[in-house]
C-alpha positions in Angstrom: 95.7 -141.5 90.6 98.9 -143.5 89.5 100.8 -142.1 87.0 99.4 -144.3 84.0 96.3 -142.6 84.5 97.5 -139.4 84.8 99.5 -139.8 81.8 96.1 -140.4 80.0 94.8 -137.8 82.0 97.1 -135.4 80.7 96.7 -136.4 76.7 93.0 -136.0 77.3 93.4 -132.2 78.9 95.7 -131.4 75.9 93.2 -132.7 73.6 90.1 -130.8 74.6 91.6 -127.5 74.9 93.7 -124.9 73.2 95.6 -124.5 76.2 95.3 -125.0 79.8 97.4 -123.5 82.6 99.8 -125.2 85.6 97.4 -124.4 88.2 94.3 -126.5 86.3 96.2 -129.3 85.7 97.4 -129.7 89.1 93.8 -129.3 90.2 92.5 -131.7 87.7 95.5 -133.9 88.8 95.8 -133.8 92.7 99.7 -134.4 91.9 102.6 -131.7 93.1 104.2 -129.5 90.9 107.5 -131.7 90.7 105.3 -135.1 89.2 103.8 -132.5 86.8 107.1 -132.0 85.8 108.4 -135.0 85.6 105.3 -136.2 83.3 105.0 -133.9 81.3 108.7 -134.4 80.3 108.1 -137.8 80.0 105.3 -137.5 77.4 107.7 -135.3 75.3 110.9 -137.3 75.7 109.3 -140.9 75.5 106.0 -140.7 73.7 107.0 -137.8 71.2 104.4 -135.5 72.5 104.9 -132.0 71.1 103.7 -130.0 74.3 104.6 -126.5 74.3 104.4 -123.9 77.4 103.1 -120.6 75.8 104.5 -118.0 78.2 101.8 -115.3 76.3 98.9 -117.4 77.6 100.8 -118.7 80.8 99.7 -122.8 80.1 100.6 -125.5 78.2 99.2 -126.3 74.6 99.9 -129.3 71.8 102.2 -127.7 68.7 101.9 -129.2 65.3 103.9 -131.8 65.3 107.5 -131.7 63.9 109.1 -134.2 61.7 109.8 -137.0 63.3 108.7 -140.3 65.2 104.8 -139.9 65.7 103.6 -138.6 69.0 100.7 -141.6 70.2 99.4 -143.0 73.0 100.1 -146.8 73.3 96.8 -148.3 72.6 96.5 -150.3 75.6 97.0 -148.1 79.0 97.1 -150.3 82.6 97.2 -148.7 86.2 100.8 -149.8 88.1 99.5 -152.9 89.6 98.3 -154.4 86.5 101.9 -153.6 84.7 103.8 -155.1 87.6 101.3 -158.0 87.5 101.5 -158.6 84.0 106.0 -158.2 84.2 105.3 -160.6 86.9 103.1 -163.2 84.8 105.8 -163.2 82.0 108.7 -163.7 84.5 107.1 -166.8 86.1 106.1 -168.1 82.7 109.5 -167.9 81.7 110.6 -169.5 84.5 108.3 -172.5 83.8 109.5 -172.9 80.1 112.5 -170.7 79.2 111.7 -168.6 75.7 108.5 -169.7 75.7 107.3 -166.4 75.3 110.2 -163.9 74.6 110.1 -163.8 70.9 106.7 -162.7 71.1 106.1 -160.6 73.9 109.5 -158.8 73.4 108.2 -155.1 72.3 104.7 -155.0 74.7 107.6 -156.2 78.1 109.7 -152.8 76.2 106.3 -151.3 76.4 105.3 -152.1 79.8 108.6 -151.5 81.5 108.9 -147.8 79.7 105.5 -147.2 81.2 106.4 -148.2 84.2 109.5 -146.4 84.6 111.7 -146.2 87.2 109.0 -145.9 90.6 108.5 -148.7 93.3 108.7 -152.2 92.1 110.8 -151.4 88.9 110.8 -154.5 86.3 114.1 -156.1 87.8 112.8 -156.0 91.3 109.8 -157.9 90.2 112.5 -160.8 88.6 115.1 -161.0 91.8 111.9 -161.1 94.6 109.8 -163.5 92.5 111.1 -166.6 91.8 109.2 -169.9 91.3 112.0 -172.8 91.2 110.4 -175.8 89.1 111.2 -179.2 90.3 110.9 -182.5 88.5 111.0 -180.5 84.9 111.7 -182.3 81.5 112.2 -179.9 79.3 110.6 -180.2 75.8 112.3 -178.8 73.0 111.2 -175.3 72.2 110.5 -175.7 68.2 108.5 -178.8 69.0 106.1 -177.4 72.1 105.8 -174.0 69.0 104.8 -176.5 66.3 102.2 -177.6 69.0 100.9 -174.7 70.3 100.9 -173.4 66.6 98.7 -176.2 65.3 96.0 -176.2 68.4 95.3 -172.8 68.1 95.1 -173.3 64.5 92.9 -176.1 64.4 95.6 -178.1 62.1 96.2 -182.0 62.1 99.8 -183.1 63.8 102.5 -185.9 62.9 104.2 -186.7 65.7 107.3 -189.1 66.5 106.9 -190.1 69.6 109.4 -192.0 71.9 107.4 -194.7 74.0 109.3 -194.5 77.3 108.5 -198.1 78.3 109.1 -200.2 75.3 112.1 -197.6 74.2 110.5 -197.4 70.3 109.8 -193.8 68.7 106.3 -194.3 66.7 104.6 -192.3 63.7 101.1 -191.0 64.9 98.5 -188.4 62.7 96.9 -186.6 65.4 94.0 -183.6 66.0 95.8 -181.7 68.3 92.9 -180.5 70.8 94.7 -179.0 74.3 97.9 -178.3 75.7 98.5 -179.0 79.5 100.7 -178.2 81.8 100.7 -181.1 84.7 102.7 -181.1 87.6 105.8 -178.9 85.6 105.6 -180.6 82.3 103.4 -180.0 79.3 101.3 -182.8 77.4 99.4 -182.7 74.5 95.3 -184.2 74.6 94.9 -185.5 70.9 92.8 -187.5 69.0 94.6 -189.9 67.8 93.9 -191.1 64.0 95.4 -194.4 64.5 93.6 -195.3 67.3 90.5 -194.1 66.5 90.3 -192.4 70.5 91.7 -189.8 72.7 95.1 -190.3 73.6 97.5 -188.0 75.8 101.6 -187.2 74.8 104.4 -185.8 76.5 105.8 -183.4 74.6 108.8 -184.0 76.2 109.1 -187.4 74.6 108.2 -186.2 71.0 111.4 -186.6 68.3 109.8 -184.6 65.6 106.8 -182.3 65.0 105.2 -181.7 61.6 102.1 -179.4 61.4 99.5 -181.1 58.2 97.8 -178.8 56.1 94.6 -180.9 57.2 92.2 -179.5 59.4 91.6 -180.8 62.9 89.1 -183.2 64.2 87.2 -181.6 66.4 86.5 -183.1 69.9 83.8 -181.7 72.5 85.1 -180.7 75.9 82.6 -182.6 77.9 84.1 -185.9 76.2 87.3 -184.9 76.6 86.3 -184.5 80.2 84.5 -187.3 80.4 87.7 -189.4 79.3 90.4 -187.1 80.9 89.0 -185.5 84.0 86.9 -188.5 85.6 90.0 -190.0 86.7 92.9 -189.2 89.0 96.1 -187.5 87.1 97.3 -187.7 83.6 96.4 -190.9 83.2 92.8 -190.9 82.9 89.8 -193.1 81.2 86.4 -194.3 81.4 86.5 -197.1 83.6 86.8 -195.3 87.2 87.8 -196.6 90.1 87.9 -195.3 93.4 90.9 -195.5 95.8 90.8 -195.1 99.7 94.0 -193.7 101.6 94.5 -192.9 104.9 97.2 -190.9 106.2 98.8 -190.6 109.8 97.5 -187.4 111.6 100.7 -186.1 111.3 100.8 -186.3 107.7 97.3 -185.5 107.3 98.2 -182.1 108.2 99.3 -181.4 104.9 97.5 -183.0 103.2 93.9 -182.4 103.6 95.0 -179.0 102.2 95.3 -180.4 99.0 93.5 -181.4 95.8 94.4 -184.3 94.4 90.9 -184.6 92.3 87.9 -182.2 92.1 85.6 -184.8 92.9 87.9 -186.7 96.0 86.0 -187.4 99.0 87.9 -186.9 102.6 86.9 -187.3 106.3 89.0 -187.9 109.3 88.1 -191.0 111.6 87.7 -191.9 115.2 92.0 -191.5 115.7 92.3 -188.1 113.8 94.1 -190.0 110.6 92.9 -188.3 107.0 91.1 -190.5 104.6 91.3 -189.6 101.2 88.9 -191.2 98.6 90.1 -190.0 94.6 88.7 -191.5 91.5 91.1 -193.5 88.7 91.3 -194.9 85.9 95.4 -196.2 85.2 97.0 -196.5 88.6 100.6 -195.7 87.2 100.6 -192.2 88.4 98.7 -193.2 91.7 101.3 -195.5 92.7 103.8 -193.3 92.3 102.6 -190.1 94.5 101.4 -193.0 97.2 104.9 -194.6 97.6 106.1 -191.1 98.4 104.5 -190.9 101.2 106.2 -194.3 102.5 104.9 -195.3 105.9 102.4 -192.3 106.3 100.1 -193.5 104.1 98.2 -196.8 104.0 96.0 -198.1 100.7 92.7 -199.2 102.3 91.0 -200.4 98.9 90.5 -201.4 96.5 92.8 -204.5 96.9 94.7 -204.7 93.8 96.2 -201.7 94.2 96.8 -202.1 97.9 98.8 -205.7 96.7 100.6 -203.4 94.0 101.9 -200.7 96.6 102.7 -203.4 98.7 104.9 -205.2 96.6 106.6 -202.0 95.2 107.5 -201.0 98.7 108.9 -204.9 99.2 111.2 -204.4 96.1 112.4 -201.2 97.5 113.3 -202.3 100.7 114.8 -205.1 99.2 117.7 -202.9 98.0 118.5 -202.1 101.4 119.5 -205.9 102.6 
């Protein structure tokens, strides 16, 4: 029994009976003498509990309560694990976006770490021994990704301003807000865009300015978001599929046939042991990208254009080095 539960455990005893001795609560507990002790101290010092021993009956019974802060149980109770899990979930979310979630979370982390106390795997061991170290970040701007987050919960029309990385121009767009998405360490917004009349996908990274409407949100089903977003490889998605074929050196292969670059990819290896990899796109921009960094383990096999595209990248590049 961890302690949670025999915390509970305890309150429960308390509850059902005018008093009840040392001996039956150890029994009932399976716990020494000492962690009796030291809980029941802790229900009195830290929950308020107003636990009395009556040395008359010899056993432990619930006084009136006196004046003071109320004596209740927190109404949501989790066994060890699940507390260091959950210290654990907000560490590594913090560590993906920093205050993301400390404004809000602030008095449950007070809670959980006071539950926990000061046994195995106390709250700061959790933060030194697990670390996640993001790579490749751009960070949006806090009040902007809470505007966001705000309005797609809300179901609540957006105006963004939105920098356009490639043409260098910040735009106005009225947008229905429909997911957030956190891609390869940065977050993006799936919208339906007003001004387009179609789905369209923002970094909210690049966003200058955030304004939540008081208009309600258009709503768009998942399987068409799906449909537009999912059937092709990476962020940069659309109807009109394509299908690419890689194949990697054995060596590299290695690696990579442990990963997933598309639910619906299609692998095999052939006759020399390399690693063919067949993934589904729509906009090659991204495609191109995570190919060239693979330099010469990787060959495009089809379709052709984007073989001819790598191929000329990969020409530029080395043309830096003459």
């Amino acid at each position: 029994m961890t302690r949670t539960e025999r915390l509970y455990r305890i309150h429960q005893l308390l509850n059902g009976s005018q008093a009840i001795s040392r001996r039956e609560l150890l029994a009932e507990l399976e716990c020494s003498q000492a962690t009796l002790t030291r809980d029941l101290e802790y229900l009195r010092s830290q929950l308020n509990a107003p636990i009395l021993y009556d040395s008359e009956l010899g056993a432990y019974r619930l006084a009136v309560a006196a004046p003071g802060p109320a004596y209740a149980l927190p109404g949501l109770w989790f066994n060890d694990t699940e507390i260091h899990a959950l210290l654990a979930i907000e560490h590594l979310l913090e560590s993906i976006q920093p205050g993301l979630l400390a404004p809000h979370i602030a008095a449950l982390r007070k809670r959980l770490e006071g539950l926990l106390g000061r046994e195995r795997h106390a709250p700061e061991e959790v933060r030194r021994r697990i670390l996640l170290l993001p790579a490749h970040v751009r960070r949006p701007a806090l009040a902007h990704f809470s505007v966001c987050a705000e309005a797609t919960l809300s179901r609540r029309c957006l105006r963004l301003l939105h920098h356009d990385r490639h043409l260098d121009t910040v735009s106005s767009r009225d947008v229905s807000p429909q997911r957030l998405v956190r891609y390869k360490e940065n977050w993006y917004l799936d919208c339906w865009c007003h001004l387009r009349e179609a789905v369209r996908t923002f970094a909210v990274d690049a966003l200058r300015g955030v304004e939540m409407l008081d208009l309600p949100a258009k709503e768009v089903s998942d399987a068409e978001l799906n449909a537009i977003l999912a059937s092709g490889y990476g962020i940069y998605a659309g109807r009109d599929v394509k299908w690419a074929t890689l194949r990697f050196t054995p060596w590299q292969g290695r690696w990579t046939s442990a990963e997933t670059w598309h639910a619906d990819q299609r692998s095999h290896y052939d006759d020399a042991g390399r690693y063919i990899l067949e993934v589904p796109y729509s906009d090659d921009t991204e495609l191109v990208m995570d190919i060239l960094k693979y330099g010469a383990e990787v060959e495009v096999l089809a379709p052709a254009d984007l073989r001819a595209k790598v191929a000329e990248r990969l020409r530029l590049a080395a043309e830096q080095y003459r």
